[in-house]
Backbone as CSV, one residue per row, in Angstrom:
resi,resn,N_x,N_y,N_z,CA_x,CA_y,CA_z,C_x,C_y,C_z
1,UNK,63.051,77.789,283.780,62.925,76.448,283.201,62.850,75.403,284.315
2,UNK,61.892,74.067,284.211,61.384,73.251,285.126,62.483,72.195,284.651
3,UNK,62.703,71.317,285.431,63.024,70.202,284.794,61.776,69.543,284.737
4,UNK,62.113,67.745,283.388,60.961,67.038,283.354,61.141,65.807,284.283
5,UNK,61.342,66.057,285.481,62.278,64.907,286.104,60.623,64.222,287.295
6,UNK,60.487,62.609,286.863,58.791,63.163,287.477,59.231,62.716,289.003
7,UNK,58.071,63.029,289.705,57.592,62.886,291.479,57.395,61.972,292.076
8,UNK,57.737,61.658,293.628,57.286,60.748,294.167,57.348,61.119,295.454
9,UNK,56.290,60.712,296.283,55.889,61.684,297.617,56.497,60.790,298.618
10,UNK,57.253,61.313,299.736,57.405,60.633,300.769,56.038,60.930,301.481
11,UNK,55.539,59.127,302.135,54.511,59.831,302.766,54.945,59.017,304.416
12,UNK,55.857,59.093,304.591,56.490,59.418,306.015,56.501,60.668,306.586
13,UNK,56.599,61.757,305.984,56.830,62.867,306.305,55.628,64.133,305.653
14,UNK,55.140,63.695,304.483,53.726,64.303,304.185,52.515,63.442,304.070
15,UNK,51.143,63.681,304.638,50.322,63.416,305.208,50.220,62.795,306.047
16,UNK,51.600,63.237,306.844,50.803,62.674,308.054,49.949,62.574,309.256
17,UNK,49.062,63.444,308.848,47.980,63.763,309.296,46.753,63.202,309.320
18,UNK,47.115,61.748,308.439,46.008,60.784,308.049,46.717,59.553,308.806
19,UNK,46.086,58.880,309.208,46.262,57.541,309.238,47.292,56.953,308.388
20,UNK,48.586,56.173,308.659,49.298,55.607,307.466,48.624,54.633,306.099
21,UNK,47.435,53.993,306.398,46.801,53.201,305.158,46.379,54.131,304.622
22,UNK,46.514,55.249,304.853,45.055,56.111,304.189,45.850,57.337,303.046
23,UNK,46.997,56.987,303.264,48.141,58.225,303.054,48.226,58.265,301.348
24,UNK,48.114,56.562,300.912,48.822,56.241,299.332,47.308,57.690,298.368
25,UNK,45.935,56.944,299.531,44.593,57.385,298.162,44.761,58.762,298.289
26,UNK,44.840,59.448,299.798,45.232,61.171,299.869,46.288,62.051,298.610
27,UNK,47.504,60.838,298.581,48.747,61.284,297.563,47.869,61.009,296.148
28,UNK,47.262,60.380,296.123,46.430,59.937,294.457,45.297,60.861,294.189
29,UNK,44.889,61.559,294.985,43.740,62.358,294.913,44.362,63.950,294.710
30,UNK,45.523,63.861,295.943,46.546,65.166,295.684,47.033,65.280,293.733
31,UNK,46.789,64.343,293.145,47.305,64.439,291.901,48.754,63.235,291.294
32,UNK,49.238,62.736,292.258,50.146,62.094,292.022,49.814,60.268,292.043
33,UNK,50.876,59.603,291.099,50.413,58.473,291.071,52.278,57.798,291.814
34,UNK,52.779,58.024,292.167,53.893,57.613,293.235,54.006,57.800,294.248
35,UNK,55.058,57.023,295.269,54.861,56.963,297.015,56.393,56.207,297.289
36,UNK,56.826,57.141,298.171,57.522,56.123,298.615,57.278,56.605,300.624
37,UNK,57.813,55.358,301.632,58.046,55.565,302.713,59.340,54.792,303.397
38,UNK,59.672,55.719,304.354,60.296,55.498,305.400,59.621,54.019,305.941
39,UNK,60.605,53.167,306.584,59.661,51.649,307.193,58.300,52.163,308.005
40,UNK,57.580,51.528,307.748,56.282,52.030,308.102,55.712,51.500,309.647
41,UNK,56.749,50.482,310.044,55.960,49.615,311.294,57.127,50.142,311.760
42,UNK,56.717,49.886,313.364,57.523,50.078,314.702,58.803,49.061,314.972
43,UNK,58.545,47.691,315.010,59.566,46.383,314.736,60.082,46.354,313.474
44,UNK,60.850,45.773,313.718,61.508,45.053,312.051,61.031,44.178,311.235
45,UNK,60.100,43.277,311.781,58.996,42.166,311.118,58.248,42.790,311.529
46,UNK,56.874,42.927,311.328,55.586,43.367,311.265,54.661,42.003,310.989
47,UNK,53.604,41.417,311.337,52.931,40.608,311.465,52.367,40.284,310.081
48,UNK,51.918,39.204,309.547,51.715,39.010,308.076,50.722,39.880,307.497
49,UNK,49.475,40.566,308.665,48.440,40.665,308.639,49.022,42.634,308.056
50,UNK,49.973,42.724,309.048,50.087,44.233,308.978,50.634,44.827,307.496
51,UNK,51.680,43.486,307.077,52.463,43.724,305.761,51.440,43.530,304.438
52,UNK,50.444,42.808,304.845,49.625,42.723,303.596,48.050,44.090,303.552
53,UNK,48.139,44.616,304.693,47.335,45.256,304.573,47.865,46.842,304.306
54,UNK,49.551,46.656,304.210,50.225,47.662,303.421,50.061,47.754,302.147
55,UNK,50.634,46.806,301.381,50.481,46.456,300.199,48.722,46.470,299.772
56,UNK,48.118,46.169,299.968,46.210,46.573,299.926,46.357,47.993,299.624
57,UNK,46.772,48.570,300.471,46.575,50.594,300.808,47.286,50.785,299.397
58,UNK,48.284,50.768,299.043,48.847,50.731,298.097,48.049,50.626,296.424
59,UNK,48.304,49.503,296.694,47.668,48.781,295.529,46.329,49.268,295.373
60,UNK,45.343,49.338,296.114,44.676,49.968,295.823,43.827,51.957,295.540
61,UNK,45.098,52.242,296.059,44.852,53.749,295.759,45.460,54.220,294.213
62,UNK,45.965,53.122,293.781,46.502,53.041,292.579,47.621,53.716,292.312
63,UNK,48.588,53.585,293.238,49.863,54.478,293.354,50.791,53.367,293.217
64,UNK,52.009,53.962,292.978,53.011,52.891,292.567,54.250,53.101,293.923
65,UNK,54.328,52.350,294.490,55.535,52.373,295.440,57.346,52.444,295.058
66,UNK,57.778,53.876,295.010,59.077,53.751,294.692,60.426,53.527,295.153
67,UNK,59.815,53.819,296.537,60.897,53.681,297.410,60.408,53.222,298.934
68,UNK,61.352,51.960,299.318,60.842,52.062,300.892,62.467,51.566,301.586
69,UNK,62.453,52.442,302.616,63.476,52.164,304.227,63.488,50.836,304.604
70,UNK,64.524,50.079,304.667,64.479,49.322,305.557,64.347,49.937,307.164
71,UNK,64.382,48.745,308.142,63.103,49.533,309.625,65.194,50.040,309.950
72,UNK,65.146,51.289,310.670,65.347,52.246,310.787,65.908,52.932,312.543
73,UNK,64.997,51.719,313.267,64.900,51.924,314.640,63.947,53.006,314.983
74,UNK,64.223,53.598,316.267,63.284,54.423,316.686,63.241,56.076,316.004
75,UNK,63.135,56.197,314.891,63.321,57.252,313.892,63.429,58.910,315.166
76,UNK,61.984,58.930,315.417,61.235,60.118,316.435,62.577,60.266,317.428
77,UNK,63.010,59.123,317.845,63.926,59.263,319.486,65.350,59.479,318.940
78,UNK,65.522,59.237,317.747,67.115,59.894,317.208,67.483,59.118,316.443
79,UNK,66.971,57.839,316.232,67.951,56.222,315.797,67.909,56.899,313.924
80,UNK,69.389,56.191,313.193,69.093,56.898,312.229,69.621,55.608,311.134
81,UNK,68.963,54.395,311.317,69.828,53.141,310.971,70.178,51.551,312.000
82,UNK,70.243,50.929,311.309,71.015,49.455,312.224,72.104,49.057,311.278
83,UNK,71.951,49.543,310.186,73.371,49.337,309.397,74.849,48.854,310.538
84,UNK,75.082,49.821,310.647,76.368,49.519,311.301,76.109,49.335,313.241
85,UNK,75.355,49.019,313.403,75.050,48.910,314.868,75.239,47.654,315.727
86,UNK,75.930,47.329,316.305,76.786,45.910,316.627,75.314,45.273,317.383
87,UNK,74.530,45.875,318.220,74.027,45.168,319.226,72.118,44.666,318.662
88,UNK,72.036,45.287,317.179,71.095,45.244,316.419,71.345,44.744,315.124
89,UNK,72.213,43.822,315.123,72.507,43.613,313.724,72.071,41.993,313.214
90,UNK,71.132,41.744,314.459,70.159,40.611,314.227,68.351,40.911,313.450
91,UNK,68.568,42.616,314.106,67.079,42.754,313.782,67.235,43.141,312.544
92,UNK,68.237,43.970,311.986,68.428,44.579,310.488,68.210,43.160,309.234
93,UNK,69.144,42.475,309.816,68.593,41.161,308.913,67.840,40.162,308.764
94,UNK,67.275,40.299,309.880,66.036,39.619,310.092,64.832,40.804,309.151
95,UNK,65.047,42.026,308.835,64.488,42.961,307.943,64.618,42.654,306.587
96,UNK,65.685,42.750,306.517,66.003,42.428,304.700,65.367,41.830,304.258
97,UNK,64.972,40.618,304.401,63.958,39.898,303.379,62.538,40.515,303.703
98,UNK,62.036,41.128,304.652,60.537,41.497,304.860,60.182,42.888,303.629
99,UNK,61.611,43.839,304.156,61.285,44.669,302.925,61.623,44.681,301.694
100,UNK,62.007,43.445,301.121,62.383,43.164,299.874,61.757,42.392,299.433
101,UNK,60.684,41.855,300.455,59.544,40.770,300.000,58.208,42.266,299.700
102,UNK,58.120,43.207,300.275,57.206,43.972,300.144,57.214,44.848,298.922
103,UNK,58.905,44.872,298.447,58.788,45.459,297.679,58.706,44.820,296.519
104,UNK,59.053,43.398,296.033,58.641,42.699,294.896,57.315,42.774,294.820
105,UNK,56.452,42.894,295.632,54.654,42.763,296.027,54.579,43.703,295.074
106,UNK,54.849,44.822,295.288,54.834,46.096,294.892,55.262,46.737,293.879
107,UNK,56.260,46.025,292.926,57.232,46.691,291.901,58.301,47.539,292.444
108,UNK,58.540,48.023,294.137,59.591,48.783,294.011,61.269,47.980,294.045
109,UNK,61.559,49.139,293.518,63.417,48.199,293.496,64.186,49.193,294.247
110,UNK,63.624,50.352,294.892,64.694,50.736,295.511,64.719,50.746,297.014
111,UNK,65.435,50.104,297.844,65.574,50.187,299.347,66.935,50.758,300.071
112,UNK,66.289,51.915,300.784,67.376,52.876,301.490,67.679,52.457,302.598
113,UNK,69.092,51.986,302.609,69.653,51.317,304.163,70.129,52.452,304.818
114,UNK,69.334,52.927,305.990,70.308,54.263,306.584,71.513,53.605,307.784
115,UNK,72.521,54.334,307.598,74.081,53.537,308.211,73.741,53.418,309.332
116,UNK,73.086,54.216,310.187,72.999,54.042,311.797,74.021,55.523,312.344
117,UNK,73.701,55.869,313.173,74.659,56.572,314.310,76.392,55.668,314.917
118,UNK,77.124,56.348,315.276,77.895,55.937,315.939,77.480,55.690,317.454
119,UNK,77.741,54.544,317.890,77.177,54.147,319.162,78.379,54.023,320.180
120,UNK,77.934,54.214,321.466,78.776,54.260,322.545,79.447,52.418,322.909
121,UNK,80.802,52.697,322.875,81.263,50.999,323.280,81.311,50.342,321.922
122,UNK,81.427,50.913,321.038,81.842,50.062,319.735,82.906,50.932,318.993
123,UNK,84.124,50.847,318.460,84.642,51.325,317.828,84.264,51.801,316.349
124,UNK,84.371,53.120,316.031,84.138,53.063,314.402,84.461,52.126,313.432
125,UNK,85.964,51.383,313.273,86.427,51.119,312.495,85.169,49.780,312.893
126,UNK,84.783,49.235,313.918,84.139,47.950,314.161,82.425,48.030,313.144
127,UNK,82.337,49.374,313.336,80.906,49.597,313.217,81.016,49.448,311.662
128,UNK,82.038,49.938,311.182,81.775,50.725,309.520,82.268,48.874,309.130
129,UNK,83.122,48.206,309.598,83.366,46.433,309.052,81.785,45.785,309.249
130,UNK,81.182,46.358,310.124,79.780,45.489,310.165,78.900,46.056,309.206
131,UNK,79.065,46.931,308.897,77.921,48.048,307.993,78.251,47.424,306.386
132,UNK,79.851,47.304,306.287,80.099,46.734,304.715,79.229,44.749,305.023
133,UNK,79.482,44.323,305.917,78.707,43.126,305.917,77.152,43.329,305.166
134,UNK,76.739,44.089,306.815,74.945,44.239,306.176,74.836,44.625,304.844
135,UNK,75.191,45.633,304.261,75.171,46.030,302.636,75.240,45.203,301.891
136,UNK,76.170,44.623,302.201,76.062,43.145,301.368,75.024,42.123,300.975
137,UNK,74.910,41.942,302.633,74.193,41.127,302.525,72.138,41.533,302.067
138,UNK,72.281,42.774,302.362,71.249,43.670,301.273,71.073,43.633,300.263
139,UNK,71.779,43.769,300.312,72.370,44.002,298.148,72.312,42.852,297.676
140,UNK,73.043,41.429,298.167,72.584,40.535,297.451,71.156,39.731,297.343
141,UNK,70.194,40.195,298.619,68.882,40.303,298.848,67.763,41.247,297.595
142,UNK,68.520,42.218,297.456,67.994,43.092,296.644,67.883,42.578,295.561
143,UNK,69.238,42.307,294.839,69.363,41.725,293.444,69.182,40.701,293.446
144,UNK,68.104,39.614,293.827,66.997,38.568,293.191,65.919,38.955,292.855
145,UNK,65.645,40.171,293.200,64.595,41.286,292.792,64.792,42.118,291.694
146,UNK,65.975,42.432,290.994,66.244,43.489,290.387,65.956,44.507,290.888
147,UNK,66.790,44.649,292.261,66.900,45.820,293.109,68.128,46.510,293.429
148,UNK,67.661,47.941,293.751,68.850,48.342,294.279,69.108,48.923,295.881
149,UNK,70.123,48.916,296.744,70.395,49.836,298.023,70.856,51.204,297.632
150,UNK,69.964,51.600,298.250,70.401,53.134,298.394,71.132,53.551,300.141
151,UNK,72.191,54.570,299.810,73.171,54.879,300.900,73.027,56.664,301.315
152,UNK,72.599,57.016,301.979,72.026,58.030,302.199,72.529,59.020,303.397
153,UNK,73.779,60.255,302.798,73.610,61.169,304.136,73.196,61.872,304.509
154,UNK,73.235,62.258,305.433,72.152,62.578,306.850,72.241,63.657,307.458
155,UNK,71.320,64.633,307.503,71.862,66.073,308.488,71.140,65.785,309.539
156,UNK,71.536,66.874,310.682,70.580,66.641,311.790,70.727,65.995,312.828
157,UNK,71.473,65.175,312.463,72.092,63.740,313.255,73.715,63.918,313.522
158,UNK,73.996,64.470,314.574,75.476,64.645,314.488,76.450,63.126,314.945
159,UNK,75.470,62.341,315.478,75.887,61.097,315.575,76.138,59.882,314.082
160,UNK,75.750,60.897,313.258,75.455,59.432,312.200,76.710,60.423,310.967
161,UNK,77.660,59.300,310.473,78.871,59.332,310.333,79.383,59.985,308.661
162,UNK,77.954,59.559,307.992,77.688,59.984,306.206,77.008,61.530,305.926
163,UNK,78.001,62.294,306.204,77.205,63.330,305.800,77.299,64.314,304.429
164,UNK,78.696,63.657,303.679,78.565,64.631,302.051,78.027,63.199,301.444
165,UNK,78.652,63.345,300.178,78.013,62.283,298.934,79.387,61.561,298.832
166,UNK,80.875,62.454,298.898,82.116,61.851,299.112,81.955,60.514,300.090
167,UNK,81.237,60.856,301.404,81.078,60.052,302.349,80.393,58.692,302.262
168,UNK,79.365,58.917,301.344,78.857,57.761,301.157,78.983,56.587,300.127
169,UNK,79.771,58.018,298.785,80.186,56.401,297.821,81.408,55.874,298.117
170,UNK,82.268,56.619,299.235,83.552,55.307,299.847,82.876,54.674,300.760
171,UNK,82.115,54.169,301.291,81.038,53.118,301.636,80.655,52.118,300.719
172,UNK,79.783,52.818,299.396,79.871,52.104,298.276,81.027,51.223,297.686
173,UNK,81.662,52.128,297.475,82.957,51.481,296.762,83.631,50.377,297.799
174,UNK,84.115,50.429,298.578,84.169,49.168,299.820,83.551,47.928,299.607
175,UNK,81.988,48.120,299.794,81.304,46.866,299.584,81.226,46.910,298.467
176,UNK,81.364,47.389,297.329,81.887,46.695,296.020,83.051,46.061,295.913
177,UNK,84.243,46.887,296.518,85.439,45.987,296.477,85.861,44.776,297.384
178,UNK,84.982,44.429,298.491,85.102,43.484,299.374,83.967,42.445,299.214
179,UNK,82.889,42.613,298.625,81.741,41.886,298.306,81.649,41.581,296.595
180,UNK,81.842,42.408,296.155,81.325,42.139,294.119,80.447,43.273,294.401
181,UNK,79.523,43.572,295.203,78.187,43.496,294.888,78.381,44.884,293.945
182,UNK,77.631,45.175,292.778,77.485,46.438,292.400,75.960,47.082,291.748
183,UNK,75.017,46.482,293.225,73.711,47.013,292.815,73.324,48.520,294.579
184,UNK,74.860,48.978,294.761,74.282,50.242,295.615,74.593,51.449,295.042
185,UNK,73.907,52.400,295.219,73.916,53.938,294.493,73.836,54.418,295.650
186,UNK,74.165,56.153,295.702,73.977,57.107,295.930,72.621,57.855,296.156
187,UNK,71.904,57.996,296.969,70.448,58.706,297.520,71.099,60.131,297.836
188,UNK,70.785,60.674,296.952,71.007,62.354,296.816,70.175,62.720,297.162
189,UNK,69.977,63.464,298.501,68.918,64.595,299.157,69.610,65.480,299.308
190,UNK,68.821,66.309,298.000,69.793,67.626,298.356,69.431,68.751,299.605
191,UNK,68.514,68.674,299.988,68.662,69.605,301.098,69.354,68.801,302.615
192,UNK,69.345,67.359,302.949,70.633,67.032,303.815,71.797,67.507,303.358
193,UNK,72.518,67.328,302.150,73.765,67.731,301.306,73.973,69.136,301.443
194,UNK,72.707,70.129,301.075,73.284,71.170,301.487,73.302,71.556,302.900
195,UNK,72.379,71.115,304.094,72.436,71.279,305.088,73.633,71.467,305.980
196,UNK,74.316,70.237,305.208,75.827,69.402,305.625,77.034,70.566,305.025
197,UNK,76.436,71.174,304.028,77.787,72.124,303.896,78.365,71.522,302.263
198,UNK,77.850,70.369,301.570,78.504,69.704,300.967,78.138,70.730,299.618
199,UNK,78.955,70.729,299.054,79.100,71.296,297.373,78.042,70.153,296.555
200,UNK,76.735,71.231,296.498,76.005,70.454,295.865,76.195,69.824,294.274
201,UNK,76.394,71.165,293.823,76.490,70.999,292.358,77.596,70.180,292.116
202,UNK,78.624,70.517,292.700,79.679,70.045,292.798,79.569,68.388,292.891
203,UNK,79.129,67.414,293.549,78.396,66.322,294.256,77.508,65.676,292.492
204,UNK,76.755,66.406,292.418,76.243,66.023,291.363,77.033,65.875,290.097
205,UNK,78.016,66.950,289.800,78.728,66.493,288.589,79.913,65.284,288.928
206,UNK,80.236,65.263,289.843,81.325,64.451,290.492,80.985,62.835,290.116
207,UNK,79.333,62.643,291.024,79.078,61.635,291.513,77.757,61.050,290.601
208,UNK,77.592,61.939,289.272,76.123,61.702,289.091,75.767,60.236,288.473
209,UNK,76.580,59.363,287.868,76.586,58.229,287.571,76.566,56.761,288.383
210,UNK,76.585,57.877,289.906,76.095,56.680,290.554,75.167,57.158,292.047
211,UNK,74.289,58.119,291.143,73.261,58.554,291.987,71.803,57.439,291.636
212,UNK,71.446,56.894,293.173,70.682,56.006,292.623,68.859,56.806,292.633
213,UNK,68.906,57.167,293.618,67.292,58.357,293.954,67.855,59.830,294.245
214,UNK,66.770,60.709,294.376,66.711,61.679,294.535,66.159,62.138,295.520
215,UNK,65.793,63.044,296.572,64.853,63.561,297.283,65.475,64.852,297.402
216,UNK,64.284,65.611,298.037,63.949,67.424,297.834,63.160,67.799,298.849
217,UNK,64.109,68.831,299.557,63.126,69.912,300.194,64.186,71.068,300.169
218,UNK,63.639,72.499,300.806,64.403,73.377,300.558,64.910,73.577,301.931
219,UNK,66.079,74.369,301.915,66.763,74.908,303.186,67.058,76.682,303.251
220,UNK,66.854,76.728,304.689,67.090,76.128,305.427,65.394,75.718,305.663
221,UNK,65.442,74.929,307.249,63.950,74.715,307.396,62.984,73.265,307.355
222,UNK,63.404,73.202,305.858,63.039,71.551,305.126,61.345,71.847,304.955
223,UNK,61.043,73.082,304.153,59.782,73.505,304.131,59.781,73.104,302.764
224,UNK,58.789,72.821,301.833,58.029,73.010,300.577,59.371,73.693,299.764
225,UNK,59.805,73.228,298.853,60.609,74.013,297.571,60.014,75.978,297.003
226,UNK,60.573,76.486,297.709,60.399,78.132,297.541,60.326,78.579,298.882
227,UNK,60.299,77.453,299.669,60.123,78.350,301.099,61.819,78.727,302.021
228,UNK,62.554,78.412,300.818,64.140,78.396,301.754,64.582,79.165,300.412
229,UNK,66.178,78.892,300.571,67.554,79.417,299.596,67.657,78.605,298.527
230,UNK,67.268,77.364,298.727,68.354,76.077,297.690,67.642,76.118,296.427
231,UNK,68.354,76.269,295.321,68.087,76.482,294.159,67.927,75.080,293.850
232,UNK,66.734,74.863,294.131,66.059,73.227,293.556,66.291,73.070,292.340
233,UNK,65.482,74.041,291.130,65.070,73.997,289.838,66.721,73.618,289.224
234,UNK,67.592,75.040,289.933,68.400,74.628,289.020,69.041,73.407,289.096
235,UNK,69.537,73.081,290.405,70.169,71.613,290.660,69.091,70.371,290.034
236,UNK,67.747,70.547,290.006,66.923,69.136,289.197,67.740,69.379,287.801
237,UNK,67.907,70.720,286.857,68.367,70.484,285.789,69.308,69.976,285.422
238,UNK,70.689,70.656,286.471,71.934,69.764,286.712,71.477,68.563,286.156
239,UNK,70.772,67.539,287.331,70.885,66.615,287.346,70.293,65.579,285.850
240,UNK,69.173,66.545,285.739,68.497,65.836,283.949,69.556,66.157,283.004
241,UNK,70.075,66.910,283.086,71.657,67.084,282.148,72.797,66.366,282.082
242,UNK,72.861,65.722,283.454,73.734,64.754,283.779,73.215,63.091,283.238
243,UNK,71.975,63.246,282.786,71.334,62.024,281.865,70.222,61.367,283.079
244,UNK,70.596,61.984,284.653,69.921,60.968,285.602,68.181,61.308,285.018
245,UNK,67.422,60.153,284.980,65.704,59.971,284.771,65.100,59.843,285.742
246,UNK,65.130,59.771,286.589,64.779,58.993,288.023,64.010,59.683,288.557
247,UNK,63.388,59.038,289.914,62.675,59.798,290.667,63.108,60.730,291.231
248,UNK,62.294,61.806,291.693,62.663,63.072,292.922,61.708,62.497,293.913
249,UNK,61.956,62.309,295.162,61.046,61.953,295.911,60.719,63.439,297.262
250,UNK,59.866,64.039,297.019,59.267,65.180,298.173,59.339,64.530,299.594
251,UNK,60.237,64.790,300.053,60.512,64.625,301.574,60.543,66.121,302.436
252,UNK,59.992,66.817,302.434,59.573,68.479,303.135,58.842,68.219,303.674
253,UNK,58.951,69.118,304.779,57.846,69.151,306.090,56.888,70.512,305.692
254,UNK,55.626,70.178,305.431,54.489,71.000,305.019,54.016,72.108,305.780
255,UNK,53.986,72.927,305.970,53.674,74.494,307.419,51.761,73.890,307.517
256,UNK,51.271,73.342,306.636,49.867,72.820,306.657,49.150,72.023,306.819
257,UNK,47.887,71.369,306.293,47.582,70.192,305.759,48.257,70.055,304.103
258,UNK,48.682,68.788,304.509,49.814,68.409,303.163,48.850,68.196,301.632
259,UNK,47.905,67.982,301.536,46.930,68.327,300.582,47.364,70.172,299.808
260,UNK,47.775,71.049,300.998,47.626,72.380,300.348,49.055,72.833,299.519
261,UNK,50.031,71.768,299.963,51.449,72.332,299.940,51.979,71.913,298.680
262,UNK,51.222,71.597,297.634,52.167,71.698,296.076,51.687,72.572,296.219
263,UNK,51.277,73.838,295.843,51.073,74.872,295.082,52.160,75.528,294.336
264,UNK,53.649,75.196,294.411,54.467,75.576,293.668,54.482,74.229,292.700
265,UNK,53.909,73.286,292.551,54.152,72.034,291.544,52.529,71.750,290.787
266,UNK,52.594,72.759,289.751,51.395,72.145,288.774,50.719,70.912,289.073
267,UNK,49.318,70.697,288.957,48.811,69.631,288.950,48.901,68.613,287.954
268,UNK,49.352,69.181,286.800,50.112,68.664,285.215,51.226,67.990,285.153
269,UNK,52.033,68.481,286.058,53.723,67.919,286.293,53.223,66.842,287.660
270,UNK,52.654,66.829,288.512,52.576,65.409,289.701,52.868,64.262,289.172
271,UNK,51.827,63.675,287.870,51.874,62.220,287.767,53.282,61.862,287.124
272,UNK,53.298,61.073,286.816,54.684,60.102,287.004,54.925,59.838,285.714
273,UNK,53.618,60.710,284.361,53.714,60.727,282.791,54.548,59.370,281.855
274,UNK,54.101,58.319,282.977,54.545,56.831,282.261,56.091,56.678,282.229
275,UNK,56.549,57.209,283.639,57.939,56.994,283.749,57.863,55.401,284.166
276,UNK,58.818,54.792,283.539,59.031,53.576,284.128,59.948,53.053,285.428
């Protein structure tokens, strides 16, 4: 049994083998009418010229944008966040409104703040008081949009501090209890979660009411769903059982050209079947 839980392609991490403008019409031709990415520019502002000719690619491949990163830092060189980063915590907010202006353009409401690494010469307790700031001040950025932050842990990164789902909604809960704010969820990737060791299923029944996205690949590896151990199918059902509707967003690294790599996902099940 499948779940009916519909798709949305990271195209940070699949096709990228195309040009980034070129990525939304590739995912629309692949069969799917959703997208989300990782921040797409190198800086934290991007030039007016660059942000509107995002939104163009978009908009016109006729895909719907579900999710986008705030900028992230140098992703490739290790950076995993400015969230909590003392000596960057001019450029993170000088971000917030760029990707929350891109995403009203766009219809998306969900933006994933990744916490950052622990950095040398700052204390934790300093980093994680600056991180409940930025969230905040996200979140209340977000919600003039009818948006939400997503809080997201992280494998891979032994520097970066969120690695079960425990980890990240006492983050949540913090800047709810020190701010009001209560527009951040939970970004469940289950193959970081299981990477991390964390009790998936477990995670999901625990936490599922304040899971805000989804993402998927299998482990070990982070290949295409069937190419590892992690019982995807059953954990998507978990989760449609648990009432969540939401997106799954495909974040797997493809062994191919990313055009070839649904072949375990019907061309019937891709589109987004008028999920709202």
């Amino acid at each position: 049994m499948k779940s009916r839980l519909p798709h949305t392609v990271n195209l940070s991490i699949l096709f990228t083998e195309l040009p980034l403008l070129e990525r939304p019409a590739a995912a629309k031709a692949a069969g799917f009418d959703a997208v989300e990415f990782w921040w797409p520019y190198a800086t934290a502002v991007p030039t007016d010229a660059e942000a509107d000719a995002f939104v163009r690619a978009v908009r016109a491949a006729g895909v719907r944008l579900t999710g986008l990163n705030f900028f992230a830092g140098d992703m490739p060189g290790g950076d995993r966040g400015l969230v909590s980063w003392p000596g960057r915590t001019a450029e993170f907010r000088d971000n917030i409104d760029v990707t929350v202006a891109i995403g009203e353009q766009l219809g998306c409401r969900s933006f994933n703040a990744l916490y950052g690494n622990r950095v040398d010469g700052a204390a934790p307790a300093e980093q994680d008081d600056l991180a409940v700031e930025n969230l905040a001040l996200a979140a209340k950025a977000a919600e003039r949009v009818g948006g939400t932050i997503l809080l997201e842990p992280v494998s891979g990164a032994p520097a970066y501090p969120l690695r079960t789902a425990a980890d990240a909604i006492a983050v949540i809960d913090r800047v709810a209890g020190e701010s009001g704010s209560r527009n951040l969820r939970l970004l469940a990737d289950l193959y970081h979660l299981s990477v991390n060791g964390d009790d998936v299923a477990g995670a999901i029944a625990t936490h599922a009411d304040r899971i805000g996205h989804v993402q998927i690949a299998d482990a070990p590896g982070r290949g295409a769903p069937g190419t590892g151990r992690l019982d995807l199918d059953g954990l998507l059902l978990r989760l449609q059982a648990t009432g969540y509707a939401g997106w799954v967003g495909l974040e797997y690294k493809p062994e191919g050209p990313s055009a070839d790599s649904f072949d375990w996902l019907p061309r019937e099940r891709r589109g987004s079947d008028g999920h709202a």
